[in-house]
C-alpha positions as CSV (number, residue, x, y, z in Angstrom):
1,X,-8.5,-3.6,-10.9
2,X,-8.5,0.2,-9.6
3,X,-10.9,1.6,-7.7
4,X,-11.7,4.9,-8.8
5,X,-13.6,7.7,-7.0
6,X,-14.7,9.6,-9.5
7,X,-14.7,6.5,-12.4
8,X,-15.4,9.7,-15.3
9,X,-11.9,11.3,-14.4
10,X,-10.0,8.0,-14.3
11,X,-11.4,6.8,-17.6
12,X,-10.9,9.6,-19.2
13,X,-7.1,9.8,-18.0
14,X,-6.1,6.5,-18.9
15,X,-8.0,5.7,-21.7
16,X,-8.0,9.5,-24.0
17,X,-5.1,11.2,-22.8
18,X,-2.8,8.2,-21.8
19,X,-4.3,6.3,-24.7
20,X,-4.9,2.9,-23.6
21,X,-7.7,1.0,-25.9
22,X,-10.9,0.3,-24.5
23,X,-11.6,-3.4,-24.6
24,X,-14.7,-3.3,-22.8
25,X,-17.2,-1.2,-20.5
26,X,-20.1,-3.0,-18.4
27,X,-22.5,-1.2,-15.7
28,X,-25.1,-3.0,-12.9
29,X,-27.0,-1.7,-10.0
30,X,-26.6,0.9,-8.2
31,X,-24.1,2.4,-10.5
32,X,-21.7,0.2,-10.4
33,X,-19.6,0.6,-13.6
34,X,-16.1,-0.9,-15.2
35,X,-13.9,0.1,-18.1
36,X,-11.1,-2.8,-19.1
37,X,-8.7,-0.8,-20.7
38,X,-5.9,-2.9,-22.9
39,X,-2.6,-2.2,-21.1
40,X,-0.4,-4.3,-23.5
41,X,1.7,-6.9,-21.7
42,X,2.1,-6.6,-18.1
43,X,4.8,-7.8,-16.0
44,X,4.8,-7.7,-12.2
45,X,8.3,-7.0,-10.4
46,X,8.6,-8.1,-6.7
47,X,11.6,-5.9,-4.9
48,X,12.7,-5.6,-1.3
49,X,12.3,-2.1,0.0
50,X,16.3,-1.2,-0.6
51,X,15.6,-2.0,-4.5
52,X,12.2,0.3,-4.2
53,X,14.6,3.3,-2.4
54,X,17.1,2.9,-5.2
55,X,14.5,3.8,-7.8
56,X,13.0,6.2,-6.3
57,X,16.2,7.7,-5.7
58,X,17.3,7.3,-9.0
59,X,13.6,8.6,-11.1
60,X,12.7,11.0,-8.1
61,X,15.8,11.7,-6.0
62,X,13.9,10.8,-2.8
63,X,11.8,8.1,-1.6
64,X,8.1,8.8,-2.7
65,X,6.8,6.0,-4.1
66,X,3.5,4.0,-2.7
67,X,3.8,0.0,-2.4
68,X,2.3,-0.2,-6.1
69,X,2.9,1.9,-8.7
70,X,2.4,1.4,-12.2
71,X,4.8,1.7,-15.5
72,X,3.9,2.6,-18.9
73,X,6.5,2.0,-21.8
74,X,6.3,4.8,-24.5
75,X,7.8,6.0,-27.5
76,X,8.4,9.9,-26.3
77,X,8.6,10.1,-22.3
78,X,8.5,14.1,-22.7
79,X,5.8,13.9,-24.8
80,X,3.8,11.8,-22.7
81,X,4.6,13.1,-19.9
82,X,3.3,16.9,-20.7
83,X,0.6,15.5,-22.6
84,X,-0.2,13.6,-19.3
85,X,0.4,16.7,-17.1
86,X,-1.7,18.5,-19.6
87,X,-4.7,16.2,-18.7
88,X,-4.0,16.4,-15.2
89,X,-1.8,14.1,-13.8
90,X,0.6,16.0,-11.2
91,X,4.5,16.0,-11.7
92,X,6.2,14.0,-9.4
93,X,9.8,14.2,-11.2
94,X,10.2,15.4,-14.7
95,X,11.5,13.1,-18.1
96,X,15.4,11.8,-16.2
97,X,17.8,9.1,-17.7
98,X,18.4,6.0,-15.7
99,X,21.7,4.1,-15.5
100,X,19.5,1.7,-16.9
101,X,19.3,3.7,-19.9
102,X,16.0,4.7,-19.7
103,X,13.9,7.7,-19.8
104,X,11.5,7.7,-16.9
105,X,9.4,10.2,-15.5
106,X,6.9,9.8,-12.3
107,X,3.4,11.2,-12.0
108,X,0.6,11.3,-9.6
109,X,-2.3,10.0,-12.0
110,X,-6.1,9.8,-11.1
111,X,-7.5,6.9,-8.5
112,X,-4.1,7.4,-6.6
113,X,-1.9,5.9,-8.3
114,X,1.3,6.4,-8.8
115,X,2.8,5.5,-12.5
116,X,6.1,5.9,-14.0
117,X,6.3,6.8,-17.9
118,X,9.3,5.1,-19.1
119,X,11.2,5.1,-22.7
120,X,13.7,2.9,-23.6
121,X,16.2,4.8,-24.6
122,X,18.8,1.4,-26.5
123,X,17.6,-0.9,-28.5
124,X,18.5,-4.5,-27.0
125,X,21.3,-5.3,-30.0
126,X,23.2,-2.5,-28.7
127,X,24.6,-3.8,-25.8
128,X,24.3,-1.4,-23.0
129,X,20.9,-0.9,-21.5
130,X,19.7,-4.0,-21.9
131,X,18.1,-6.7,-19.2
132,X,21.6,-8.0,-18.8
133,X,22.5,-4.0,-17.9
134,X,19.8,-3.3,-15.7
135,X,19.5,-3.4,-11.8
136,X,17.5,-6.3,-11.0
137,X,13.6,-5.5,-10.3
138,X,14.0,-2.0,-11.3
139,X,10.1,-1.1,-10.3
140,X,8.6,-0.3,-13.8
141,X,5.5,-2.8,-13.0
């Protein structure tokens, strides 16, 4: 769960421009409202703050990353990414291949977060790029 400020903003964000489905939306008293938006399968990565440097240095090229911070798998990270700008999420570091052999950008989205749009960029029969490849716990949560 995020807490979200201004709720409209966030929705709005996550669920048009980003394009999660919206599974379900509930209100109470005194305004108190929730959207549960499907965010496909999740996966949590647990790294030691050297690990969380060495992304950040890698998608950003310095540290600037919050102790959370959310990552979306999509088809087009450009597209995304200026589609997501476009809708007003602030440009951290623009579309930049990983030695994992991914295509990652990082934006500042509504409620604070921080999220990473990522792209694989090799299919897992090709060899290079895949888990085996990859730095261990390389922060796309």
């Amino acid at each position: 769960m995020v807490e979200a400020t201004d709720h409209e903003a966030a929705v709005a964000f996550f669920r048009d421009a980003l394009g999660l489905p919206e599974e379900a939306a509930f209100s109470g008293e005194g305004d108190a409202r929730v959207v549960i938006l499907d965010a496909g399968r999740a996966t949590l990565e647990i790294a030691n703050p050297a690990q969380k440097r060495l992304i950040d240095e890698v998608e950003v090229g310095r540290q600037v990353a919050p102790r959370i911070r959310v990552a979306f798998e999509v088809d087009d990270t450009e597209a995304t990414t200026a589609r997501l700008v476009a809708a007003g999420a602030s440009e951290i570091a623009p579309p930049t291949r990983t030695p994992w052999q991914s295509l990652n950008s990082r934006l500042g989205a509504p409620a604070g977060l921080q999220i990473t749009i990522f792209q694989e960029l090799l299919r897992p029969d090709e060899g290079v790029g895949t888990r085996d490849a990859e730095p261990k716990g390389d922060g796309d949560s």
